[in-house]
N, C-alpha and C positions, 0 to 999 in steps of 0.2 A: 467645493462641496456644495451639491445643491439637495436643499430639502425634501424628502421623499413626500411625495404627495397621497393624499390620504384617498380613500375609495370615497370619502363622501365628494371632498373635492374634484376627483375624476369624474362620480358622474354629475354633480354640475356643471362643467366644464361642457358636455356631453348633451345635456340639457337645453345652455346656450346655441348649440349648434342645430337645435333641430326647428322647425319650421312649424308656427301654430302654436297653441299654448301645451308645452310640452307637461304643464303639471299635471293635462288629465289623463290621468291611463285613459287605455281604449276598455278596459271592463277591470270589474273591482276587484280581480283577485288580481292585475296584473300593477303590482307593485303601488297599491290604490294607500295613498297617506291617512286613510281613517280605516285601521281593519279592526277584525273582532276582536283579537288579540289587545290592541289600544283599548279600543272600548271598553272589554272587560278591567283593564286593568283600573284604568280609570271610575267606573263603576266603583268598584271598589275602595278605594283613595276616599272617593268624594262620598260614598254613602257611609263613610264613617263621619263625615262633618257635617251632612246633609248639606252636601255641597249640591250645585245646578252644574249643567254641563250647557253652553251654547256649541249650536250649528248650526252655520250658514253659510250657502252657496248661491253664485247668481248662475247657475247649471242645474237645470231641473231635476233630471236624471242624479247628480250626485246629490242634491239635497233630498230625495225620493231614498236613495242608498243609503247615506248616512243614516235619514229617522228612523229605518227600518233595522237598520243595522243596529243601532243605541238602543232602541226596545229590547231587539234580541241577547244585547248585554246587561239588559234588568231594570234600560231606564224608564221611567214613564214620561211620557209627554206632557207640556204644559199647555193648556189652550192660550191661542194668543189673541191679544187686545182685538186686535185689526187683520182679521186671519183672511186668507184668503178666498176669494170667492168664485173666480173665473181664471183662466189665463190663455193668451194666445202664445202660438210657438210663433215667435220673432226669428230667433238664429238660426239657423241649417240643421245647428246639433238637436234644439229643443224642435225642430220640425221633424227629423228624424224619431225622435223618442215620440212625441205622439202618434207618429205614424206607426211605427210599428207597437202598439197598442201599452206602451208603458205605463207605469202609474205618473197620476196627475198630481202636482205640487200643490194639492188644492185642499181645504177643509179647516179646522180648527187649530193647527198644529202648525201651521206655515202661516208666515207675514212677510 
């Protein structure tokens, strides 16, 4: 008898084999780990306790998705201490995303 392997298990499995960091979709509706659906539920949960929600990414583009996306779920942004003020695209991905004119990780709201 061997144990039936579960769907989560399979696509880990799945995940391991693939090449690059396979946690980032290639766009956020494709199977992207922070969706509206989370967001709002959470929203929810935590503005009954007047809970905070943190997010953070070192992917410009997903940290740019996520704040936009958690606003869209009712949250409001905190300003941060040490927000940020400039940034260069270092990686291929974040060189890519400036290029094709995305939003910039940059202002009050990022650190």
């Amino acid at each position: 008898f061997q144990p039936h392997e579960s769907a989560c298990e399979q696509d880990l499995a799945s995940v391991f084999k693939q090449k690059g960091n396979a946690q980032l979709p290639t766009s956020p509706k494709d199977n992207f780990m922070v969706s509206s659906e989370l967001l709002a539920c959470l929203h929810r949960v935590l503005n009954k306790g007047r809970g905070q929600l943190l997010l953070q990414s070192n992917c410009e583009d997903v940290a740019v998705f996520m704040k936009n996306a958690s606003i869209e779920a009712g949250f409001m942004p905190i300003a941060a201490t040490h927000p940020v003020t400039e940034l260069e695209a270092v990686t291929q991905r974040a060189q890519r995303w400036a290029a094709s004119g995305g939003e910039r990780a940059v202002g009050n709201v990022f650190s």
